[in-house]
N, C-alpha and C positions, 0 to 999 in steps of 0.2 A: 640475512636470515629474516630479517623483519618483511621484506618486500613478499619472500617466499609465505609467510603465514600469511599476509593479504593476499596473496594468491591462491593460497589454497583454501583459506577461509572466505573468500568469492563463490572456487569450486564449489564449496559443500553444502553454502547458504542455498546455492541455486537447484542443488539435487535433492539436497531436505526439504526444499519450500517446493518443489515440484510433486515430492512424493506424499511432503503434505496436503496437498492440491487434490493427488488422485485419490490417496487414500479416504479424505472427506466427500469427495464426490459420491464414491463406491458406495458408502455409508448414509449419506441422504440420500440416493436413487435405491438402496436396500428398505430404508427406511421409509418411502416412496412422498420422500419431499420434492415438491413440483422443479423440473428444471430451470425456469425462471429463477424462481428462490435459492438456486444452485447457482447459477450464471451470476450473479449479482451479491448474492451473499456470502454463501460458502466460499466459491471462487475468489471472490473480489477479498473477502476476509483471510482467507488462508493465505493469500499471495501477500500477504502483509507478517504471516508469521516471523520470516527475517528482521522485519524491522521489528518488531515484538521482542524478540527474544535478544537484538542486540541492543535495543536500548533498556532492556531489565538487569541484562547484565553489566552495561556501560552505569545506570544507576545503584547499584551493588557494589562496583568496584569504584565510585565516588567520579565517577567522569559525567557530570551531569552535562558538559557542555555537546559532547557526542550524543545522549538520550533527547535531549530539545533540537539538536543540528540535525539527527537524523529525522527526528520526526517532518519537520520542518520541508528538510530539503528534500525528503521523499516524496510528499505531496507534492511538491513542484517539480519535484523530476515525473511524476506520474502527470500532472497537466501538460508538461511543456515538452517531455522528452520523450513519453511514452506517447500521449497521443497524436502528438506530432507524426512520430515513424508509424504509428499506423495509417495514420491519413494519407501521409505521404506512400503507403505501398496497395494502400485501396480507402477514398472518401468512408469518412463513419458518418453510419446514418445517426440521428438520435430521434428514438424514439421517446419522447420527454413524457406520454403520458405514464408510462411505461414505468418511469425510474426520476418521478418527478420528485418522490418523496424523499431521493438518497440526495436529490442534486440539493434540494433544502439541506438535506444531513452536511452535504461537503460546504456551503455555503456557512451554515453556521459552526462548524468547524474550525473554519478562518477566521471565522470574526471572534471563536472564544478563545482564540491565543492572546488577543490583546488584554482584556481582562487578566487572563492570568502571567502574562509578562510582566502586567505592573503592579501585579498582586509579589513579584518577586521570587516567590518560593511556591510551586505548587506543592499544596500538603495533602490529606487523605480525604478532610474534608468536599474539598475541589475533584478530587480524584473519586469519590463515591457518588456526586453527583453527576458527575461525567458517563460512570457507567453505570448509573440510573438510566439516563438518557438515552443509552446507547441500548438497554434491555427494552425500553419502550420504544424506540426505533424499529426494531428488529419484529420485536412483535409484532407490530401495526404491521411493517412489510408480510411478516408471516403469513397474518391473515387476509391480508387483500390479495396476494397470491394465490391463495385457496379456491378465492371465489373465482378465477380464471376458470374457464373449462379446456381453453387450448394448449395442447401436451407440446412444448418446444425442445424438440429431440437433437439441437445442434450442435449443442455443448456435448452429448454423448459421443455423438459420433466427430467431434474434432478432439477428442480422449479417449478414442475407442476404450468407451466403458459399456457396460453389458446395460439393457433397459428394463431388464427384469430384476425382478426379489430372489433373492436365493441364502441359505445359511451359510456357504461355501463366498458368497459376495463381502456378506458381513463379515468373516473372521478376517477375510483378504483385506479390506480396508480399514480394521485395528490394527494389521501387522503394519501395512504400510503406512499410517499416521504416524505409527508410533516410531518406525525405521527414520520418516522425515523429522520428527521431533528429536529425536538424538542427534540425527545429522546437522539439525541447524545448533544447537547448543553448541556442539563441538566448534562446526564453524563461525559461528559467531566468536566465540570465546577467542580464537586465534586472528580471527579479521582484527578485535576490535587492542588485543597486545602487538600487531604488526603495526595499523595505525596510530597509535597511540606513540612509538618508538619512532615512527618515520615522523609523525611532526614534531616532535622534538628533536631530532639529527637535520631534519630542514628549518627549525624554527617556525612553522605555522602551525597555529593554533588547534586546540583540540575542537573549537565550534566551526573554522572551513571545514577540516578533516569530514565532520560529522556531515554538515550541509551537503557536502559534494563526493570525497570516496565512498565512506559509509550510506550513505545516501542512494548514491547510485548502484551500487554494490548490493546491499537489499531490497533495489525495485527490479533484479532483476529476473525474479518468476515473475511478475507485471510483463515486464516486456518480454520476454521468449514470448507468456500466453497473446500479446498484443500481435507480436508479428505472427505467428499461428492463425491467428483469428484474420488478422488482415490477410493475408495470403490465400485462406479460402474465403474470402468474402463474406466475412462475418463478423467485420471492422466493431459492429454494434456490442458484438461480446466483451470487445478492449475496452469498451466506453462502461458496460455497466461493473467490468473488473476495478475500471480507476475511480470510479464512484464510490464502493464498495470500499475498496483500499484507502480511498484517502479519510472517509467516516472511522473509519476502523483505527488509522492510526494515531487520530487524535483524542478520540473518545475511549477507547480501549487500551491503548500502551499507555497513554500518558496518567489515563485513569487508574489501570491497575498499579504501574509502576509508581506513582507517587503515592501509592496507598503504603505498598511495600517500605518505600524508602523515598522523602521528601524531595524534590526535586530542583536545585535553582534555577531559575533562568536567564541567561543572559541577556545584560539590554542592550548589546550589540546584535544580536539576535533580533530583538524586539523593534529595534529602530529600522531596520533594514528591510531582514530577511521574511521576515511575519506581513512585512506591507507588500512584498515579491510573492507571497504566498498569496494573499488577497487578489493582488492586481491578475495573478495570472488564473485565480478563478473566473473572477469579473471575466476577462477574455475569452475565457473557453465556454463561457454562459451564454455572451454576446452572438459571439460565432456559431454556436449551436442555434441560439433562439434564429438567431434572423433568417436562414435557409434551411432548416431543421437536418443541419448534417455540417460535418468540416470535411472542405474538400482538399485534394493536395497541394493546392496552395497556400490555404491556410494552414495545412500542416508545416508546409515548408515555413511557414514565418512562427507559428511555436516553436521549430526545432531554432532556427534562427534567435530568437530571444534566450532559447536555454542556453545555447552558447554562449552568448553576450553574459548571462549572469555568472557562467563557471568564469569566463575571465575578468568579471568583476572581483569575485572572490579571490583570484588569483594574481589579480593587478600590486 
């Protein structure tokens, strides 16, 4: 029975988080927020709604080590495992002038986990300053997107979403936000009593669990959009998705959630998995910087390291 809710609580995360996806697109392209700002925020941000909503509820029902493991191992399955297979199925360009100011956001992201690993307990304090940060992020991206003049219609057309304003566009993407929102609740709720049951009948820990099912289990509207975008050669979409995503999960869930309800963190966690986080920024920063793109080679050796770390955790 437990295996069955992780399964279907996978299902639902990924149809909620999908429909949250389209539903917020509809809604800035009605609201005639620039596609850019779409591709990279909306996008990148709603593809994180799963990990959102399972770690509010993993911290509500007192499993904080799932709420810090999923954060955690999400971002690194988003560096390692998502943009790995997109490289691997078409080179991503990175257009760094473009999305230089999230790559700071995901860089300082990783480095404010250490601070609050050995701060112990992130409390609301930590948590309001976080999305402080993350309202001025957004902002500053807000409006230097504005100043663009160039309309980047890509994102529409690999969502076949309409590019016009319509009343009819609006109510359609409240129904559908709000269809994804319920959806992911439910499954969340069910992923995270299936997992929670099977690492206790296996004896492993509630912070693998979190790191690596949970983890990979709600990056995966990231990846469907990654191989999407790679497939029509628009690898650059996956890159400003995991950008977006991974600012988002550390500054937003871990921010709201520990406002809601204080959060510990584990120092096995901290010792480990928080410098796997790091390391595999630094990597994806390097590789980017130096040919301004990862090509399927280096794809193949991100994919290659994520493995190596799931059977670390598993060793």
């Amino acid at each position: 029975m437990s295996h069955f809710l992780i399964a279907i609580g996978l299902f639902l995360l990924f149809v909620g988080g999908e429909a949250l996806v389209r539903g917020a697109v509809i809604l800035a392209r009605t609201l005639s927020i620039s596609p850019l700002f779409v591709g990279v925020v909306i996008v990148g941000f709603g593809t994180s709604a799963p990990e959102f909503v399972v770690s509010l509820e993993a911290a509500l029902q007192d499993k904080p080590d799932i709420t810090v493991g999923n954060i955690v191992g999400s971002n690194i399955a988003n560096l390692l495992l998502i943009l790995g297979t997109a490289a691997v199925i078409y080179p991503v360009a990175a257009k760094l002038k473009e999305c230089s100011l999230e790559s700071i956001g995901v860089l300082l992201g990783a480095l404010v986990l250490f601070p609050l690993g050995y701060l112990g307990v992130i409390g609301p304090l930590q948590g309001a300053v976080m999305l402080v940060f993350l309202a001025i992020l957004l902002t500053w991206t807000y409006f230097r997107q504005r100043k663009k003049p160039e309309v980047e219609e890509e994102l529409l057309e690999e969502m076949r979403l309409p590019s016009k304003s319509t009343g009819a566009n609006l109510g359609l993407g409240f129904v559908i936000a709000a269809a994804g929102i319920g959806t992911l609740v439910l499954g969340s709720h069910w992923l995270i009593e299936g997992a929670v049951d099977v690492a206790m009948s296996y004896g492993i820990s509630e912070a693998v669990i979190g790191l690596s099912l949970v983890a990979v289990g709600t990056s995966l509207p990231e990846l469907a959009t990654a191989i999407v975008a790679a497939l029509r050669r628009h690898s650059d979409v996956a890159l400003g998705n995991v950008l977006g995503s991974n600012v988002f999960n550390v500054f937003a869930i871990l921010g709201a959630a520990s406002i809601i309800e204080p959060i510990p963190f584990n120092p096995e966690i901290l010792a480990v998995d928080v410098w796997i986080c790091l390391a595999a920024t630094l990597l994806v920063g390097v590789l980017l910087g130096s040919e301004k793109r990862l090509s399927r080679s280096e794809g193949s050796l991100l994919l290659a390291a994520y493995v190596g770390y799931i059977a670390y955790l598993y060793h």
